[in-house]
C-alpha positions, 0 to 999 in steps of 0.5 A, spaced: 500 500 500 505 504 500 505 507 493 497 506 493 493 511 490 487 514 494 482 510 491 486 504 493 487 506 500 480 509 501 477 501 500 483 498 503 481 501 509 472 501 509 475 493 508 478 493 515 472 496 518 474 504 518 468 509 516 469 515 513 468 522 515 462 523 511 459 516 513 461 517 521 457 524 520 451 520 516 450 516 522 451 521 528 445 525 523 441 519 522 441 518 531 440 526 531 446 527 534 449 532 529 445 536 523 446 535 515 449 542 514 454 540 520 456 534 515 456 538 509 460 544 512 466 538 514 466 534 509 468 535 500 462 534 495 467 528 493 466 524 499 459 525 500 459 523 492 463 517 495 458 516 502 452 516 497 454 512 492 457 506 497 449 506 500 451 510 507 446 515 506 440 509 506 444 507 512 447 501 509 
């Protein structure tokens, strides 16, 4: 993994059970700890992108 690219990385790590800054935000919202706009201010379009993609919106 030393020379991986990001994308490589990111699926290495979601493998072994890490979330996320998005998808921990999704969460906290979802258990109406934190607020979407709160989400939204921390996070990159393209990793909201990646969370929606990957169904942690719906709460897979």
């Amino acid at each position: 993994l030393k020379n991986a690219s990001s994308d490589v990385l990111r699926e290495a790590a979601r493998r072994a059970g890490l979330r996320t800054l998005a998808e921990d935000g999704w969460r906290l919202v979802r258990l109406g700890i934190t607020t979407v706009e709160e989400v939204l201010s921390v996070t990159t379009a393209k990793e909201v992108a990646l969370t929606a993609k990957d169904g942690v919106l719906a709460g897979n």
